[in-house]
Backbone atoms as SQL, in Angstrom:
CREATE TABLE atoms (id INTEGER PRIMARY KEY, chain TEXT, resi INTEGER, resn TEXT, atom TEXT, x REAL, y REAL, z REAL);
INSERT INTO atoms VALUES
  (1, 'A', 1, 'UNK', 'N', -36.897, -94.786, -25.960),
  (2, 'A', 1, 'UNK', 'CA', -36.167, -95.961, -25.542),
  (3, 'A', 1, 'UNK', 'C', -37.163, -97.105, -25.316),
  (4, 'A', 2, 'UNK', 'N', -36.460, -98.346, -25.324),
  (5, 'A', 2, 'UNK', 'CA', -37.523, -99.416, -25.397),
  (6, 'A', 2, 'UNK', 'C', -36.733, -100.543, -24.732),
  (7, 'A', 3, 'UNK', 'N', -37.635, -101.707, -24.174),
  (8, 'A', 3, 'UNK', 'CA', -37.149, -102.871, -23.826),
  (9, 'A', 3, 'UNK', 'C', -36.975, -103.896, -24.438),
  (10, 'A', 4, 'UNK', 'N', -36.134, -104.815, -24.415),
  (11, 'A', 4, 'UNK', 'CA', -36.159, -105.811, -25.695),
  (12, 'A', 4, 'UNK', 'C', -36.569, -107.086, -25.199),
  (13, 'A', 5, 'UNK', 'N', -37.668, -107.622, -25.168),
  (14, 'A', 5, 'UNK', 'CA', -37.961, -108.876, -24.306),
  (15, 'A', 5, 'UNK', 'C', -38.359, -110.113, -25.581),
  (16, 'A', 6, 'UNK', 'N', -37.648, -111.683, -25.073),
  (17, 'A', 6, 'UNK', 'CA', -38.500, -112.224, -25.613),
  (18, 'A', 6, 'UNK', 'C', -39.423, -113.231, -24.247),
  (19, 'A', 7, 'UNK', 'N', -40.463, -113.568, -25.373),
  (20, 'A', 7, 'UNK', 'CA', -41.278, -114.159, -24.456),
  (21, 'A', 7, 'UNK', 'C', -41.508, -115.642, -25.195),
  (22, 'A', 8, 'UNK', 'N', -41.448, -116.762, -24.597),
  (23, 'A', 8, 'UNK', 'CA', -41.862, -117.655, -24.714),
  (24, 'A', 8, 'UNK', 'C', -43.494, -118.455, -24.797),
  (25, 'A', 9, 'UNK', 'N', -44.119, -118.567, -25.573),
  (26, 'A', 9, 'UNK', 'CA', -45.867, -119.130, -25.464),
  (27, 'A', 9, 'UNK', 'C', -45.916, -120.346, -25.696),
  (28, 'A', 10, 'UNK', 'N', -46.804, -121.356, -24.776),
  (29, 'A', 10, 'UNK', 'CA', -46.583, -122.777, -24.623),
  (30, 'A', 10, 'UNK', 'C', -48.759, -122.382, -25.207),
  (31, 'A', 11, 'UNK', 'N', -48.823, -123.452, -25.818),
  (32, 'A', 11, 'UNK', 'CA', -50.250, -123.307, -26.227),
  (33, 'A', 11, 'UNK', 'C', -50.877, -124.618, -25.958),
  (34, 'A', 12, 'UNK', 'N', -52.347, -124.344, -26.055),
  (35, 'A', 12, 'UNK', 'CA', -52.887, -125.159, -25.723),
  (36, 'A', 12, 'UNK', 'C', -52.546, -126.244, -27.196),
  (37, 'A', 13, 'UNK', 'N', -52.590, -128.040, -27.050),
  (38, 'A', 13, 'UNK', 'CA', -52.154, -128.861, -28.367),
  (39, 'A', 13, 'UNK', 'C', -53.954, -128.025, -29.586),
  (40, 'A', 14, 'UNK', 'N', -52.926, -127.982, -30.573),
  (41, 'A', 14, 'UNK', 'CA', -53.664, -127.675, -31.797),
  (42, 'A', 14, 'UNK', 'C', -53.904, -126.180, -31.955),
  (43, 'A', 15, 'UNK', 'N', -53.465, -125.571, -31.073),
  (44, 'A', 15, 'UNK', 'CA', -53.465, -124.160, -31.460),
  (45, 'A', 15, 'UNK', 'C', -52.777, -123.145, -31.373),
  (46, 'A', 16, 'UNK', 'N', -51.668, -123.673, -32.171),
  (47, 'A', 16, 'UNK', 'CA', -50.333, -122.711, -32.194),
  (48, 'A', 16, 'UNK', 'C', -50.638, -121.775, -33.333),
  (49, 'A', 17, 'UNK', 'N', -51.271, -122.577, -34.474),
  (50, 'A', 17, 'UNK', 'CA', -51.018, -121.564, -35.690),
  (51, 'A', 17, 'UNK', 'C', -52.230, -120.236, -35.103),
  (52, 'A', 18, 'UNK', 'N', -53.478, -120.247, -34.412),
  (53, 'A', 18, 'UNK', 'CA', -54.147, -119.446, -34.518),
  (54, 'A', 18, 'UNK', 'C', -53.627, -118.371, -32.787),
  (55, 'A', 19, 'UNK', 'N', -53.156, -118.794, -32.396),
  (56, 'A', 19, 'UNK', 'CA', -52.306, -118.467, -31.448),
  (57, 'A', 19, 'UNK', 'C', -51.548, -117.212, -32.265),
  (58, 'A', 20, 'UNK', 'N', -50.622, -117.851, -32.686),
  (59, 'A', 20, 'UNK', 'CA', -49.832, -116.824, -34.242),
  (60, 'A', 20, 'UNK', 'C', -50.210, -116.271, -34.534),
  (61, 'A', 21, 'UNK', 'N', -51.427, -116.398, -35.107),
  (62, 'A', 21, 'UNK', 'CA', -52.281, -115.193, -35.916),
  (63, 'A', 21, 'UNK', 'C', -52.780, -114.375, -35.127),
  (64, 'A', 22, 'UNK', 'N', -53.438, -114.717, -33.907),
  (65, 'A', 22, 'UNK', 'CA', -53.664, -113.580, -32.813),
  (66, 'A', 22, 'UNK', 'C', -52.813, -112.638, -31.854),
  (67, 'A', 23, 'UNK', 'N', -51.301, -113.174, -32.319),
  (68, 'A', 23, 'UNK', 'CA', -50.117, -112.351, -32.019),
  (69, 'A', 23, 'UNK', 'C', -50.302, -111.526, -33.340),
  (70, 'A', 24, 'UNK', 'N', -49.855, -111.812, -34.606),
  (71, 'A', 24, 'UNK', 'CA', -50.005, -110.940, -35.974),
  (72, 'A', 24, 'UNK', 'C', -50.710, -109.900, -35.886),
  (73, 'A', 25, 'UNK', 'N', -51.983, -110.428, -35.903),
  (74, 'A', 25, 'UNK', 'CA', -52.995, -109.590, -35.927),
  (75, 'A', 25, 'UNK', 'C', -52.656, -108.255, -34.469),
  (76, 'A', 26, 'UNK', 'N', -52.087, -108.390, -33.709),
  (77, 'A', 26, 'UNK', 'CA', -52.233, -107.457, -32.762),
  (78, 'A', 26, 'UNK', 'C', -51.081, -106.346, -33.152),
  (79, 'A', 27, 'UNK', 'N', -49.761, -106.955, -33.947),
  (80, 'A', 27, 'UNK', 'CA', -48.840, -106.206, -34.607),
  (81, 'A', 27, 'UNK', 'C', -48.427, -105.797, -32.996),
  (82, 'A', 28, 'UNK', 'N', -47.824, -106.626, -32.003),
  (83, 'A', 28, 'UNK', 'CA', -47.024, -106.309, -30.839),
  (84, 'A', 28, 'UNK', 'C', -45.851, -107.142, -30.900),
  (85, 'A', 29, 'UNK', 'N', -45.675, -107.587, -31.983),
  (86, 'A', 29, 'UNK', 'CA', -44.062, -108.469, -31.617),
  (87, 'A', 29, 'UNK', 'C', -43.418, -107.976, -32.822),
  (88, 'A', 30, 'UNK', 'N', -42.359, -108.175, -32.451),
  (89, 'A', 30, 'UNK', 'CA', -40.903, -107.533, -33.381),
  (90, 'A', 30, 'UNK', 'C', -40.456, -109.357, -34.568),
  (91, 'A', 31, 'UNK', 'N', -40.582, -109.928, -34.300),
  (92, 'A', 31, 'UNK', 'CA', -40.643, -111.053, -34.682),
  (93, 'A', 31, 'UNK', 'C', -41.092, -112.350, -34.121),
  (94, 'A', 32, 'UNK', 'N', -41.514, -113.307, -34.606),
  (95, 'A', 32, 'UNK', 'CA', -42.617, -114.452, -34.105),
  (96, 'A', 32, 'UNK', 'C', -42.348, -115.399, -35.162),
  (97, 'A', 33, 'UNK', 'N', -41.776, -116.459, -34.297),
  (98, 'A', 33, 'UNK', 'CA', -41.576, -118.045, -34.835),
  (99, 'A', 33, 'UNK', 'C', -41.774, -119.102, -33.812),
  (100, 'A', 34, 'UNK', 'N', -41.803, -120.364, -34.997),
  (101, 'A', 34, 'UNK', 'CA', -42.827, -121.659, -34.213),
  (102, 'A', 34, 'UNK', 'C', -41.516, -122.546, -33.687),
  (103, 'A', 35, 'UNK', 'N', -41.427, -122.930, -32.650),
  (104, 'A', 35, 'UNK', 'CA', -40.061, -123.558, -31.682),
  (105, 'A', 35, 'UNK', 'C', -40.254, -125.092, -31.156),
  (106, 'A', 36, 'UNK', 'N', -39.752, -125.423, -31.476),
  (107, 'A', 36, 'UNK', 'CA', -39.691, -126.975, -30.737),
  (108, 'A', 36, 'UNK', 'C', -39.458, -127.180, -28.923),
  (109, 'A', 37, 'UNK', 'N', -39.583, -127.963, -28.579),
  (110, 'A', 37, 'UNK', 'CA', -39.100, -127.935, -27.189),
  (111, 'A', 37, 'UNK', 'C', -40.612, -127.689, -26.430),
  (112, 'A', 38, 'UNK', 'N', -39.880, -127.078, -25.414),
  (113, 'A', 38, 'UNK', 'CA', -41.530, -126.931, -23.953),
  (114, 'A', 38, 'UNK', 'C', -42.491, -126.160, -24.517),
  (115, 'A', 39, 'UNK', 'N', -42.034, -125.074, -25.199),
  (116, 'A', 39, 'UNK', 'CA', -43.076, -123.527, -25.550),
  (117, 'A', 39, 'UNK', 'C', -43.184, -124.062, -27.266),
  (118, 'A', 40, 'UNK', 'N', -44.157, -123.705, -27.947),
  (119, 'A', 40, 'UNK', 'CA', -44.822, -123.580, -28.905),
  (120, 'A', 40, 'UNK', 'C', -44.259, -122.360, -30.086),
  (121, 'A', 41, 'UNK', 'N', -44.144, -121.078, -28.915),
  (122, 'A', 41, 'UNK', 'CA', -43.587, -119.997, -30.071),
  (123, 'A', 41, 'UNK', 'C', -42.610, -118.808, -29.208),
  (124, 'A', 42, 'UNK', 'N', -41.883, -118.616, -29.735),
  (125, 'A', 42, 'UNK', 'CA', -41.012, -117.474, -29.227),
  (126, 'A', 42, 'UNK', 'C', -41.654, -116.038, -29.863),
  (127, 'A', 43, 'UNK', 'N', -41.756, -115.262, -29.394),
  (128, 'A', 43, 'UNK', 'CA', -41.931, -114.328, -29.687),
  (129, 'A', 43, 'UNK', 'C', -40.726, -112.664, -29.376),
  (130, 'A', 44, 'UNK', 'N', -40.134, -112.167, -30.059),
  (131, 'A', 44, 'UNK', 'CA', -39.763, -110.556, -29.917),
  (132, 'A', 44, 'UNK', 'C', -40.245, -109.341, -29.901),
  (133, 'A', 45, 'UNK', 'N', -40.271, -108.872, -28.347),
  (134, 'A', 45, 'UNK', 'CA', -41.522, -107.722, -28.912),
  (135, 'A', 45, 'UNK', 'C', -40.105, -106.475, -28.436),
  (136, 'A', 46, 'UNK', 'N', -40.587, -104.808, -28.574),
  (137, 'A', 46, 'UNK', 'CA', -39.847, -103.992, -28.072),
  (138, 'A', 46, 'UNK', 'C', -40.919, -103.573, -27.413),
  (139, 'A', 47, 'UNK', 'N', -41.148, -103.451, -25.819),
  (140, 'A', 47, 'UNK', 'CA', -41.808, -102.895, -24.871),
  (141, 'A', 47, 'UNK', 'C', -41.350, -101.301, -24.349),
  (142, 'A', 48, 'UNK', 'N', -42.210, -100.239, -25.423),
  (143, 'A', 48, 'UNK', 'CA', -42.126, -98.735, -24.477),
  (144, 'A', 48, 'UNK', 'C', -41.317, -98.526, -23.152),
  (145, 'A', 49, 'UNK', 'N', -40.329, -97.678, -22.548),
  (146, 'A', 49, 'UNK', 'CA', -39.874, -97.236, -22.023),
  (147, 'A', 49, 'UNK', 'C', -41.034, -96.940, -20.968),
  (148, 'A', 50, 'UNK', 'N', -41.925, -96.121, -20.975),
  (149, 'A', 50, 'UNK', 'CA', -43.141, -96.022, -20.252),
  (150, 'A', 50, 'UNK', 'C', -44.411, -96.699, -19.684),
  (151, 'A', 51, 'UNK', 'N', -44.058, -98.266, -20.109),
  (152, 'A', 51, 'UNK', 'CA', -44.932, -99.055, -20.333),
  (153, 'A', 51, 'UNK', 'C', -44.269, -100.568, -19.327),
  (154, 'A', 52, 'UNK', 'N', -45.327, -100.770, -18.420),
  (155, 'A', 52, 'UNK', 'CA', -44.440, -101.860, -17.499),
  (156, 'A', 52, 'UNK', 'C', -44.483, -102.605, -18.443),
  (157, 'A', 53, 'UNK', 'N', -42.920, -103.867, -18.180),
  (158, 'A', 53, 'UNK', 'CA', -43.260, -105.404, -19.206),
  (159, 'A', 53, 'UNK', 'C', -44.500, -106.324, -18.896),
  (160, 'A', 54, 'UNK', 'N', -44.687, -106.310, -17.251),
  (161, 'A', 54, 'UNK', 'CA', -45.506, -107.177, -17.134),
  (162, 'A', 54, 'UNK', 'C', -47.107, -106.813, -17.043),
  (163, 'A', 55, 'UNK', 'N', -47.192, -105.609, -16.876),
  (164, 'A', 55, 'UNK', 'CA', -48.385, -105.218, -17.605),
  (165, 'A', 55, 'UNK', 'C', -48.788, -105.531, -19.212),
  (166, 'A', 56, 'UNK', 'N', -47.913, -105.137, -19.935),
  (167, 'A', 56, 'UNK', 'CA', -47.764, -105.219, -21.490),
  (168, 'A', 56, 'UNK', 'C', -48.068, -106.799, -22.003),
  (169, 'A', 57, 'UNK', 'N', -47.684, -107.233, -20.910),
  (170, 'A', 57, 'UNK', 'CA', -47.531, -109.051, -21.215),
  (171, 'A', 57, 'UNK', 'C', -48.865, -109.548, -21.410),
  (172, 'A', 58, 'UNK', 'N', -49.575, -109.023, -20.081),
  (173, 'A', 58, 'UNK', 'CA', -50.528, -109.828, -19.566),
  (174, 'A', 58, 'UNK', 'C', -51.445, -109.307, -20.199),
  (175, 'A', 59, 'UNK', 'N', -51.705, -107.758, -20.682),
  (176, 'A', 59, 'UNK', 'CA', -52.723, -106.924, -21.468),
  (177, 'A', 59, 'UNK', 'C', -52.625, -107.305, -22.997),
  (178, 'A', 60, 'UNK', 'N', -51.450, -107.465, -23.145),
  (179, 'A', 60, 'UNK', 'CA', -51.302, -107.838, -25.217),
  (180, 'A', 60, 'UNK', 'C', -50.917, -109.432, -25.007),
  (181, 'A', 61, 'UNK', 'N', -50.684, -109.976, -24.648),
  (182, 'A', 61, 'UNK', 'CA', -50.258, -111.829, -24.956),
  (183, 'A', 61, 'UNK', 'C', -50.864, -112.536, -23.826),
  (184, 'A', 62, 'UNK', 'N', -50.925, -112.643, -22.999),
  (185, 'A', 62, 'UNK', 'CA', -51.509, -113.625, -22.147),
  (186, 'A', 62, 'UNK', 'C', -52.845, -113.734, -21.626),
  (187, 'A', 63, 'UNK', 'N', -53.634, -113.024, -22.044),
  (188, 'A', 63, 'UNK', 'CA', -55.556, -113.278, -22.735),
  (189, 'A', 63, 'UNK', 'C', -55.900, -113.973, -23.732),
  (190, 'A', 64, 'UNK', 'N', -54.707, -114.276, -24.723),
  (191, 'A', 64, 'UNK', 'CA', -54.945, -114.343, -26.204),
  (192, 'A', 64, 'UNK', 'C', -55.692, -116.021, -25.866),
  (193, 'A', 65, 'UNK', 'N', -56.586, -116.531, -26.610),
  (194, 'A', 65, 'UNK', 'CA', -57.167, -117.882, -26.055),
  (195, 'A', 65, 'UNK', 'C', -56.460, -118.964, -27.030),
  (196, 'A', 66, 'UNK', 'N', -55.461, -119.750, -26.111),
  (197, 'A', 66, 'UNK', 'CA', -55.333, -120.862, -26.472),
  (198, 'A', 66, 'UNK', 'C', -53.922, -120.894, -26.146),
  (199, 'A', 67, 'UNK', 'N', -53.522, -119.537, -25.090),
  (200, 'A', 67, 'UNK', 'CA', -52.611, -119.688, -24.545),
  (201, 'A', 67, 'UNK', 'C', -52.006, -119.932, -23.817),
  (202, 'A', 68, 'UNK', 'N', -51.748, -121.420, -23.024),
  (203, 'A', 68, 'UNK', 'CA', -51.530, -121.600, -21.178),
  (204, 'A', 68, 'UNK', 'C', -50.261, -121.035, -20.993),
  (205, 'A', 69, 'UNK', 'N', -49.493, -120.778, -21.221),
  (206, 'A', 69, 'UNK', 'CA', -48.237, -120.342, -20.079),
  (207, 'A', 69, 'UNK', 'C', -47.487, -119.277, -21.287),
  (208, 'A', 70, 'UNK', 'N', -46.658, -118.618, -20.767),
  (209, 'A', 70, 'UNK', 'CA', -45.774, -118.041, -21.387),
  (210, 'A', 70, 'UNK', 'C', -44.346, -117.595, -20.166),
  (211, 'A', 71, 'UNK', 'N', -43.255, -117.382, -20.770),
  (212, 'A', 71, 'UNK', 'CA', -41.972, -117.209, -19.801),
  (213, 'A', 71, 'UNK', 'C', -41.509, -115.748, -20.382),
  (214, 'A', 72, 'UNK', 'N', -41.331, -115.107, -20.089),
  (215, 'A', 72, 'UNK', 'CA', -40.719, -113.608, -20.543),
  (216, 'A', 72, 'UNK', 'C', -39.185, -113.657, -19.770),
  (217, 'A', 73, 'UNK', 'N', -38.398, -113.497, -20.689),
  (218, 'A', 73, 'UNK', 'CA', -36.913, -112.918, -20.353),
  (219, 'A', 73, 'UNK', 'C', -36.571, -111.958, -21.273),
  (220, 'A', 74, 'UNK', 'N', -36.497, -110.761, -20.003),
  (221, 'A', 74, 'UNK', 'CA', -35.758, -109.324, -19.886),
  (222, 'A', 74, 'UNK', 'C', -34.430, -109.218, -20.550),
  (223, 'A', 75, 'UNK', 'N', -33.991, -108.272, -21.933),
  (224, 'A', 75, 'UNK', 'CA', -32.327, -108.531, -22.225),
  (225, 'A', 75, 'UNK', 'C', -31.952, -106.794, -21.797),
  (226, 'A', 76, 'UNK', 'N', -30.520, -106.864, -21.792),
  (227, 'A', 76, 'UNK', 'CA', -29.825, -105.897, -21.124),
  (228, 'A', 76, 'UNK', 'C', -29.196, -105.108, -21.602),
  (229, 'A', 77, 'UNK', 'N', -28.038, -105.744, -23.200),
  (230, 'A', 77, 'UNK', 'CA', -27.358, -105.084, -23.520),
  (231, 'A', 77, 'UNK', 'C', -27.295, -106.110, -25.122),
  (232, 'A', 78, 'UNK', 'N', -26.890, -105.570, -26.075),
  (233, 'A', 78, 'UNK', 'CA', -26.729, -106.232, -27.097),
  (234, 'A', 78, 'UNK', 'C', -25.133, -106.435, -27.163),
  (235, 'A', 79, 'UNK', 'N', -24.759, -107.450, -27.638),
  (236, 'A', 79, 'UNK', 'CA', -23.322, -107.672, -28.173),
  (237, 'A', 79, 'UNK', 'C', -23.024, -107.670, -29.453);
């Protein structure tokens, strides 16, 4: 079983695309696109059943350099 989170990444200006690539390259998101608005990129990851989210967050996405903020929202149920 798994969690379905997306997370929001606001980047530092000029480094969204390598931002991207250092999500890619880690092969932890379920899908990853570039967003208009406050955040830079949305990201979909499925977070292990065994595995806290906010551990997972902060260990795979929020080290990545050139990343200031990110927002994670938890989903519950699909429709």
């Amino acid at each position: 079983m798994t969690t379905c989170v997306f997370v929001q990444i606001r980047c530092t200006p000029g480094t969204t695309y390598e931002v991207a690539e250092a999500i890619a390259l880690r092969e932890i998101h379920s899908e990853l696109y570039s967003t208009s608005g406050d955040f830079d990129l949305l990201m979909k990851a499925y977070v292990p059943a065994d595995r806290d989210v906010g551990h997972f967050i902060n260990e795979s996405v929020a080290g990545i350099a050139g990343i200031e903020r990110t927002l994670t929202t938890l989903t519950f149920k699909a429709f």
